[in-house]
MMTF fields as JSON, N, C-alpha, C and O atoms, coordinates in Angstrom:
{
  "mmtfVersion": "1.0.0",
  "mmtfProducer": "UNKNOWN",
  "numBonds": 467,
  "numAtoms": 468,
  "numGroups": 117,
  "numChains": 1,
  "numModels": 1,
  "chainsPerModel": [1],
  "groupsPerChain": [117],
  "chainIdList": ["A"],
  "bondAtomList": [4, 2, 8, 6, 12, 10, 16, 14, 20, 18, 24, 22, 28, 26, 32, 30, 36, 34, 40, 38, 44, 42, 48, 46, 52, 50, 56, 54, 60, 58, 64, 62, 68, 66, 72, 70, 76, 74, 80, 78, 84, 82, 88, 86, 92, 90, 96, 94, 100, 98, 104, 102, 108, 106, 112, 110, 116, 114, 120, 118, 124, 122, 128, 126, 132, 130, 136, 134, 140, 138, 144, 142, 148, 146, 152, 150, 156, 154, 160, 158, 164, 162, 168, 166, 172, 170, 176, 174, 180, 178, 184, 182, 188, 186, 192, 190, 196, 194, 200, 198, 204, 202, 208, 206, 212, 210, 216, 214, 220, 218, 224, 222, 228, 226, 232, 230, 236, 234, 240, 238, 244, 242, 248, 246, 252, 250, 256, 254, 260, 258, 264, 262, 268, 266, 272, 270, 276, 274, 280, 278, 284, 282, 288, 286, 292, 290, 296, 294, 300, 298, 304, 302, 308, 306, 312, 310, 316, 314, 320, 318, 324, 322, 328, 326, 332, 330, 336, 334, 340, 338, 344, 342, 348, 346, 352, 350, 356, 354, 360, 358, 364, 362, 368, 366, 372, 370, 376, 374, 380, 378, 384, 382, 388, 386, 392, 390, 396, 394, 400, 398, 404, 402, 408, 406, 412, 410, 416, 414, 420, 418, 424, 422, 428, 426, 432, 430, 436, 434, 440, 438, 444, 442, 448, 446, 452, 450, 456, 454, 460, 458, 464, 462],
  "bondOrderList": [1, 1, 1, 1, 1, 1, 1, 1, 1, 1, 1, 1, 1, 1, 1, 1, 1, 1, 1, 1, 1, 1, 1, 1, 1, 1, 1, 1, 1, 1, 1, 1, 1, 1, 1, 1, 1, 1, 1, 1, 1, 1, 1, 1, 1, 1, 1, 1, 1, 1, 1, 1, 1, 1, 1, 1, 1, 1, 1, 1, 1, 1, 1, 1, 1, 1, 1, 1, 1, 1, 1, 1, 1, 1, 1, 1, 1, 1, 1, 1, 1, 1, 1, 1, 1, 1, 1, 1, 1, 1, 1, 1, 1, 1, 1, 1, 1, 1, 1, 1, 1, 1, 1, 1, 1, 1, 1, 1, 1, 1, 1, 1, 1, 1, 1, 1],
  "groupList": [{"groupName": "UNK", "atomNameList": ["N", "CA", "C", "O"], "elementList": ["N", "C", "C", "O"], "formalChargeList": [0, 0, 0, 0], "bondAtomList": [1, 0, 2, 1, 3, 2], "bondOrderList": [1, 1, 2], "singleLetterCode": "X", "chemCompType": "L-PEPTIDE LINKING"}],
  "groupTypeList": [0, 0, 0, 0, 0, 0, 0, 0, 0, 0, 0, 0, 0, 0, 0, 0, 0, 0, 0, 0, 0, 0, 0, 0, 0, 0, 0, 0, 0, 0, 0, 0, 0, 0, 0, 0, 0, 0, 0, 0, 0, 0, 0, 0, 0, 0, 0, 0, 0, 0, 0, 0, 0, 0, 0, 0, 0, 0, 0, 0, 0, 0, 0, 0, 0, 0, 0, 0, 0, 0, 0, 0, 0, 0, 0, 0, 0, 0, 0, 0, 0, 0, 0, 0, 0, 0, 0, 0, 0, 0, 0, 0, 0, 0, 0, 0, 0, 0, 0, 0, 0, 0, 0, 0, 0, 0, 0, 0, 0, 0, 0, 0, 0, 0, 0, 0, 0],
  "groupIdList": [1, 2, 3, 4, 5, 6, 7, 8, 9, 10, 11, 12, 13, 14, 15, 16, 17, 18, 19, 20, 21, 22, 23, 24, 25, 26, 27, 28, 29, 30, 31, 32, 33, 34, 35, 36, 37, 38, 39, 40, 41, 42, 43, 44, 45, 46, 47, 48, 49, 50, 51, 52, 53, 54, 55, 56, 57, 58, 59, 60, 61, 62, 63, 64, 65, 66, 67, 68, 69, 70, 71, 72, 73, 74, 75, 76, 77, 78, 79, 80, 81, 82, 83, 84, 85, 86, 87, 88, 89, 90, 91, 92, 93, 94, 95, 96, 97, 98, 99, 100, 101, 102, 103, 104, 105, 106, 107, 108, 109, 110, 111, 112, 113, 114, 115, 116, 117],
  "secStructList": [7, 2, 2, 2, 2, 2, 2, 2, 2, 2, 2, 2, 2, 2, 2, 2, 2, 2, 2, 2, 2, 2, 7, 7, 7, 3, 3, 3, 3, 3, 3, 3, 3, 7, 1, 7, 7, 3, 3, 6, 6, 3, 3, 7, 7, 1, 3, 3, 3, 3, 3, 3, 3, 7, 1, 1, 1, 3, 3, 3, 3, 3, 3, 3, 1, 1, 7, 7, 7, 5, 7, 7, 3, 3, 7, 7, 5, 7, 7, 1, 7, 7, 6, 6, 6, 6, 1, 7, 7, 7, 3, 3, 3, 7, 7, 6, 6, 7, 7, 3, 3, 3, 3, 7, 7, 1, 1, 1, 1, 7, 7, 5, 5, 7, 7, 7, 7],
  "xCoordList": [-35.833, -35.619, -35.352, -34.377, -36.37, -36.119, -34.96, -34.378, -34.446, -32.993, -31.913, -31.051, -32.06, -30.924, -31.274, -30.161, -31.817, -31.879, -31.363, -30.571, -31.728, -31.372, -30.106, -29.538, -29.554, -27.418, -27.154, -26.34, -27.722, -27.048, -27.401, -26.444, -28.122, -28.451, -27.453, -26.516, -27.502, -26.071, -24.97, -24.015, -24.846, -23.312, -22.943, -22.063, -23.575, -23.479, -23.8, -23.588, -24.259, -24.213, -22.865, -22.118, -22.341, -21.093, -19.708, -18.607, -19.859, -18.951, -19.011, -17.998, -19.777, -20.05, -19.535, -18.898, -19.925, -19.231, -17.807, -17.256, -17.069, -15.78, -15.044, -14.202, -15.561, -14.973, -15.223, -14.347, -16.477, -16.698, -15.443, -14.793, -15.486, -14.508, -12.999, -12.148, -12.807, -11.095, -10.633, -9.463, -11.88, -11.558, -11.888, -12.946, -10.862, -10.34, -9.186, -8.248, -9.765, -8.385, -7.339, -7.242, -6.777, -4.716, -4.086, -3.753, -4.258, -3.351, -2.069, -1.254, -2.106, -0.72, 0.534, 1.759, -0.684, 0.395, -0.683, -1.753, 0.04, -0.757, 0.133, 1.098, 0.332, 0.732, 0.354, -0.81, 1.415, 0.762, 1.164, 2.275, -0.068, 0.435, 0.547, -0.517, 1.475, 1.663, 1.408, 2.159, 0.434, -0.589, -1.869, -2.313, -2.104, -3.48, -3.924, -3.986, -4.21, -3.704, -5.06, -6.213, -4.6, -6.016, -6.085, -5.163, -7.415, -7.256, -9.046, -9.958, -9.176, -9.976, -11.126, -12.285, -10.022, -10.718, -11.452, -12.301, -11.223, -11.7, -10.492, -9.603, -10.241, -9.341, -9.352, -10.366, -8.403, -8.212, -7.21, -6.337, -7.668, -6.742, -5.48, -5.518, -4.694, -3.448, -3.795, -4.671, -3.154, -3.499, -2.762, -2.023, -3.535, -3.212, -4.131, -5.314, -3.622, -4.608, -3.991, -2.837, -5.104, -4.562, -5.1, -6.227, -4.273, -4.083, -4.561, -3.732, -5.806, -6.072, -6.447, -7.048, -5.983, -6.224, -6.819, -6.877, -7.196, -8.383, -7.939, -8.515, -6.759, -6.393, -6.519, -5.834, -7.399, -8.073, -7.469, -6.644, -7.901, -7.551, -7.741, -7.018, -8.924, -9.157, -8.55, -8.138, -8.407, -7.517, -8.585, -9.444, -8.881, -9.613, -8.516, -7.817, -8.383, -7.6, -8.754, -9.816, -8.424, -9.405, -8.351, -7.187, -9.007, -8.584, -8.882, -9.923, -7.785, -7.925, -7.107, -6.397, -7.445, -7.579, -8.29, -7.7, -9.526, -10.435, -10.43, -10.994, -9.758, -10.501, -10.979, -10.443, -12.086, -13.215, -13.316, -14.43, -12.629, -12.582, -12.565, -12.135, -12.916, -12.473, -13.408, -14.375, -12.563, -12.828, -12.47, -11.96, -12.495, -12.249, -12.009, -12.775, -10.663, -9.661, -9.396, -8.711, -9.866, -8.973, -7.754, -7.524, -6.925, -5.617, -5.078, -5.928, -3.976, -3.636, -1.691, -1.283, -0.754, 0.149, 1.025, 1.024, 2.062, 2.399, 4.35, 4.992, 4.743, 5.975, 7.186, 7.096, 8.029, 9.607, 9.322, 8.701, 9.946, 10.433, 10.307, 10.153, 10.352, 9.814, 11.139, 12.335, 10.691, 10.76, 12.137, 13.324, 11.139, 11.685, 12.377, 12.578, 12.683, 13.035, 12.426, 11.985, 12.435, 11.619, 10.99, 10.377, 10.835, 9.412, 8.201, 8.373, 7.186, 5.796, 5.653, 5.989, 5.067, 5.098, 4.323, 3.992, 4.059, 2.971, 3.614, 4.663, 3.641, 4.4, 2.769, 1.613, 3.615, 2.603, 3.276, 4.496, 2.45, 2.938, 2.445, 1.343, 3.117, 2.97, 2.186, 3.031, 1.318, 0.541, 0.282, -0.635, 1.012, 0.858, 1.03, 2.021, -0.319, -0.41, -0.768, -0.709, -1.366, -1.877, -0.78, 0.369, -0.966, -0.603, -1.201, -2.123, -0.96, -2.519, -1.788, -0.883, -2.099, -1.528, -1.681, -2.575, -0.273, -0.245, 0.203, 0.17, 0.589, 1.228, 1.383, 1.914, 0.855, 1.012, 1.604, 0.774, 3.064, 3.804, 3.804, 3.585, 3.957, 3.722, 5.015, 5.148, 5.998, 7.311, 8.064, 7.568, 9.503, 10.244, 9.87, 10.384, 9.365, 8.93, 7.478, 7.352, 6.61, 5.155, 4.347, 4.052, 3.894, 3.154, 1.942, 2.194, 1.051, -0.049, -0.044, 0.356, -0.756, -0.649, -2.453, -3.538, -2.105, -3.872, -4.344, -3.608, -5.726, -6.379, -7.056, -7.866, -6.882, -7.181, -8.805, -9.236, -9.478, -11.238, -11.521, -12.683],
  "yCoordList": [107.939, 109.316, 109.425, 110.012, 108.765, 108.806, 108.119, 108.708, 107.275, 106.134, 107.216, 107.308, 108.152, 109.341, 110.394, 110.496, 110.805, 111.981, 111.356, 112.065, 109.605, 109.182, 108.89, 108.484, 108.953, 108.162, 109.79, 110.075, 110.774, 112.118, 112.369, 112.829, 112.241, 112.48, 111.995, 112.642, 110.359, 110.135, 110.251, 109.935, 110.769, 110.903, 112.448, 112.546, 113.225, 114.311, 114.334, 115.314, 113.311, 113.384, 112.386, 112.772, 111.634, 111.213, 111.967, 111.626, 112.842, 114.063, 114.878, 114.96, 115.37, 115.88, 115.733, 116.58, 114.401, 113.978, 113.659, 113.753, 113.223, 113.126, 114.374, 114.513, 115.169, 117.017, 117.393, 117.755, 117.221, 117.281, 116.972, 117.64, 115.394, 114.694, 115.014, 114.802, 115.64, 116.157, 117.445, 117.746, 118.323, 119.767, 119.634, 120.1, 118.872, 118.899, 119.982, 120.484, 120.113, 121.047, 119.879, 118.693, 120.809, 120.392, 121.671, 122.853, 120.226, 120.672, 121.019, 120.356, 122.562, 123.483, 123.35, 123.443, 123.009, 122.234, 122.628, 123.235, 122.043, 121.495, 122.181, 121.424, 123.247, 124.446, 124.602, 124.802, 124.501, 124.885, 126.74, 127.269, 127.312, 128.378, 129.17, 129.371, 129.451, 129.254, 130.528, 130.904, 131.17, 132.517, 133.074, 132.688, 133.83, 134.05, 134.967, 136.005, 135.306, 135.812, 136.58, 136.458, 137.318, 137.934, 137.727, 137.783, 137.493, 137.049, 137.822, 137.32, 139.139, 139.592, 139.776, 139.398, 140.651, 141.434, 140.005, 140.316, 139.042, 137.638, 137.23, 136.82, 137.224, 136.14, 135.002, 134.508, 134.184, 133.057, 132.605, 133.163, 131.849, 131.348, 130.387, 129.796, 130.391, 129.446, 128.151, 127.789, 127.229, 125.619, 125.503, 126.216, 123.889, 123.682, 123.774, 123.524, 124.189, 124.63, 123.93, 123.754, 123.729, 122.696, 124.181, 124.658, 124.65, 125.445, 124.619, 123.893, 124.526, 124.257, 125.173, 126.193, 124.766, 125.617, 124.479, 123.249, 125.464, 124.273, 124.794, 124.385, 125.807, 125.907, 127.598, 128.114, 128.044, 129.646, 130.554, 130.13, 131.477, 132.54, 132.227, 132.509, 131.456, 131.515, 130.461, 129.48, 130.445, 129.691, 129.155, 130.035, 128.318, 127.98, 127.356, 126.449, 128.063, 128.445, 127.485, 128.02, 125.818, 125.334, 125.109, 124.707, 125.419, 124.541, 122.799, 122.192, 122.282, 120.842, 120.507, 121.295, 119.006, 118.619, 119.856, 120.851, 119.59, 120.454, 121.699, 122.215, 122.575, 123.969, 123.778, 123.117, 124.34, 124.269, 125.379, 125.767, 126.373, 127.818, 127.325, 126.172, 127.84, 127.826, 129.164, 129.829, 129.128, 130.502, 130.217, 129.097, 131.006, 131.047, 132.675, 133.581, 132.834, 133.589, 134.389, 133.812, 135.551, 135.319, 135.993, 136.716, 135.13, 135.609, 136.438, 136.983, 136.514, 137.209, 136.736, 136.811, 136.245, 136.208, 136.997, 138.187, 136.475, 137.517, 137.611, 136.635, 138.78, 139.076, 138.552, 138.333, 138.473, 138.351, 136.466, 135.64, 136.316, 134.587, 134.3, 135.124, 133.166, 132.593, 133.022, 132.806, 133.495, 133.752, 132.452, 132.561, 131.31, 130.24, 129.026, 127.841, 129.901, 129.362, 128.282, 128.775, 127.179, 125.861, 125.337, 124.338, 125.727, 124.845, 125.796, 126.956, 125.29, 126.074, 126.647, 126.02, 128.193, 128.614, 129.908, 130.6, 130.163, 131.568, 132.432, 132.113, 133.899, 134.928, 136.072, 136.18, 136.686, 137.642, 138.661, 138.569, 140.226, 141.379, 141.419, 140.922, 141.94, 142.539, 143.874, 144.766, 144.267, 145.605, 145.68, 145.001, 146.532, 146.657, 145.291, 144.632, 144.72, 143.461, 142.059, 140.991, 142.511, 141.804, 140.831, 141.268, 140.086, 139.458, 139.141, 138.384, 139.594, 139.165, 138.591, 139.127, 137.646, 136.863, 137.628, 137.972, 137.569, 138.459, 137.727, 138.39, 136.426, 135.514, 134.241, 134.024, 132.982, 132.272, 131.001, 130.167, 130.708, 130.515, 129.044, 128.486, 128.101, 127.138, 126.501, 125.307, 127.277, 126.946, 128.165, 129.01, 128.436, 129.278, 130.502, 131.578, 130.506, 131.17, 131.408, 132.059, 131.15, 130.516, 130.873, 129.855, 131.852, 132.248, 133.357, 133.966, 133.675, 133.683, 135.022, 134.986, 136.301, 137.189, 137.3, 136.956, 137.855, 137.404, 138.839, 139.775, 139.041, 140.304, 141.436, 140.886, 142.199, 142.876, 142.997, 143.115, 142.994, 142.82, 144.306, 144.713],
  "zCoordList": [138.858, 139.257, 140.756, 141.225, 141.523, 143.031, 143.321, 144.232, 143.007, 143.048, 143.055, 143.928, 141.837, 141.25, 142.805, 143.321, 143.281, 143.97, 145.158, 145.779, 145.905, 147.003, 146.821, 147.834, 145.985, 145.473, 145.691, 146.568, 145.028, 145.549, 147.114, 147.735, 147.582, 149.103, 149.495, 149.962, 149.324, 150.436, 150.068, 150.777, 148.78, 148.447, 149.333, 150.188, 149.016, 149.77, 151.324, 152.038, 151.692, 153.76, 153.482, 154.382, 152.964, 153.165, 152.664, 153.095, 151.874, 151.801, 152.88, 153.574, 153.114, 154.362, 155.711, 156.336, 156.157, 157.038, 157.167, 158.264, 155.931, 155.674, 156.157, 157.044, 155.384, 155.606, 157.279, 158.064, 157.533, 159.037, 160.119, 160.923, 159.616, 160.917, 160.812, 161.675, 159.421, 159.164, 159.667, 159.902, 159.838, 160.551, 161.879, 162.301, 162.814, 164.284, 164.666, 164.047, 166.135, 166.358, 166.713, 167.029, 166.496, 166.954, 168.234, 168.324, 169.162, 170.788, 170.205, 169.564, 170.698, 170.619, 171.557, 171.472, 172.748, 173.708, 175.116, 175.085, 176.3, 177.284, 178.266, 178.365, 179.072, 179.824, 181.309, 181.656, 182.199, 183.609, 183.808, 183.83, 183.917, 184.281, 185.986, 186.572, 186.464, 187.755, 188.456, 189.356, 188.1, 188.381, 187.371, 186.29, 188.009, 187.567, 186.287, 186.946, 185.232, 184.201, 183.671, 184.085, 182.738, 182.108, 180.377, 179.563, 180.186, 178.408, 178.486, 179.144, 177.622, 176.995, 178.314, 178.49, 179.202, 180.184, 181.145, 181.98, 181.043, 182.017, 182.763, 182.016, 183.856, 184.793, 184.835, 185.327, 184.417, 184.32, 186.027, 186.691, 186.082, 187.719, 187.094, 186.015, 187.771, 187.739, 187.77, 188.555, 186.904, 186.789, 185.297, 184.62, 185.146, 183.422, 182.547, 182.78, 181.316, 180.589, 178.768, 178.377, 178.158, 177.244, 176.019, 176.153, 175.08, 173.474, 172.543, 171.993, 172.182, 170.616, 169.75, 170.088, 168.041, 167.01, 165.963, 165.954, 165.16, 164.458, 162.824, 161.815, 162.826, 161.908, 161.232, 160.349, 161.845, 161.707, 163.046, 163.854, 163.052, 163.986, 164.98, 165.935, 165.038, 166.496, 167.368, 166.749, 168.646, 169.661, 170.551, 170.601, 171.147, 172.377, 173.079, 172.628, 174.549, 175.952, 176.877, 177.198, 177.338, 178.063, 179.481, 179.502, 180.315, 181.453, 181.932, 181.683, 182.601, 182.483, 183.936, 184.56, 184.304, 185.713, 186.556, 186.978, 186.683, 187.267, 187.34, 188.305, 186.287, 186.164, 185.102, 184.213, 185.033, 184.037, 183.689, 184.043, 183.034, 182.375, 181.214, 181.164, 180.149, 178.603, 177.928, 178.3, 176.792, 176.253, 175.147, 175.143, 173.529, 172.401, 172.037, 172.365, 171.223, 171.358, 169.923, 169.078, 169.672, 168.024, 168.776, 169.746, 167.452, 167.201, 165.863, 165.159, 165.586, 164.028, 164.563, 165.723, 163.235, 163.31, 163.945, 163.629, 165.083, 165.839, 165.111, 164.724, 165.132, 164.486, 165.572, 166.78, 164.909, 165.664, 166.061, 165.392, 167.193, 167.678, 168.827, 169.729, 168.952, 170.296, 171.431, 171.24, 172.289, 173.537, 174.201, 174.506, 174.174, 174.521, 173.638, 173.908, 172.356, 171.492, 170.263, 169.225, 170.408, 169.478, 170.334, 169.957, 171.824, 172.057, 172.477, 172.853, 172.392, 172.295, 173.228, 174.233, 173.489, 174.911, 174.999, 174.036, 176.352, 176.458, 176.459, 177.019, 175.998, 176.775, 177.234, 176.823, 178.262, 179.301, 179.427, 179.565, 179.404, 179.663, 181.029, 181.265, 181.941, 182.823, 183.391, 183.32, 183.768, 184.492, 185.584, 186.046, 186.348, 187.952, 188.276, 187.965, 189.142, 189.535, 189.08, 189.688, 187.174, 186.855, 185.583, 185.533, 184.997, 183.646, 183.021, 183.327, 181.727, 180.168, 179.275, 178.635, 179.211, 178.15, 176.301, 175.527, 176.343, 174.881, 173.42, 172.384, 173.419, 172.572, 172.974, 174.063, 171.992, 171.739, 171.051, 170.691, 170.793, 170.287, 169.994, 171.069, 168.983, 168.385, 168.357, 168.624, 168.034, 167.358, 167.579, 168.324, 166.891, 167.239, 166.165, 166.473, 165.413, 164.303, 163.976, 162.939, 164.422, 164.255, 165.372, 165.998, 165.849, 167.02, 166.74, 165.7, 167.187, 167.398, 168.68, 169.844, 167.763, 168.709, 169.412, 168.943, 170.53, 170.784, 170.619, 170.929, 170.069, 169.407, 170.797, 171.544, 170.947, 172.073, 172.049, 170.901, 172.739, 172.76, 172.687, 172.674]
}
């Protein structure tokens, strides 16, 4: 009986872990942005900043070579096409002095609108 309950124990911490290590994010792409921007009422400073998605709504926006900002983002499918065509890219609305990042684009078809807070 105890043999039967320990073969299910580890069959199930080794399912587990299988499923675990397969839901990674996937870099959207790796972006220098060359001013200072706003995402969900926070300022982000100009530098590079690396886009991962993990497959769900949400986005995590990290900074990399020494800015250390990061944040996690929902998104929801954003309509119409990329901006910059087939390669991956930010677009930003403009206000007065500021820029907020409003879309996230993957592909020319495939982008990622960011959810207002």
């Amino acid at each position: 009986m105890w043999s039967t309950i320990r073969k299910s124990g580890l069959l199930a911490a080794a399912f587990l872990a299988i499923t675990a290590g397969s839901a990674r994010a996937e870099v959207v792409m790796d972006v220098k942005v060359p001013f200072p921007f706003i995402v969900h009422g926070q300022t982000l400073p100009a530098g590079m900043y690396r886009i991962e998605r993990d497959g769900t709504d949400v986005v995590l926006i990290r900074g990399e070579k020494g800015n250390k900002v990061g944040m996690f983002v929902m998104t929801m499918p954003a309509a119409g096409h990329d901006p910059a065509g087939e390669k991956p890219s930010l677009t930003f609305t403009h206000y007065e002095t500021q820029y907020r990042l409003a879309d996230i684009w993957e592909s020319g078809s495939e982008g990622r609108e960011i959810l207002a807070k």
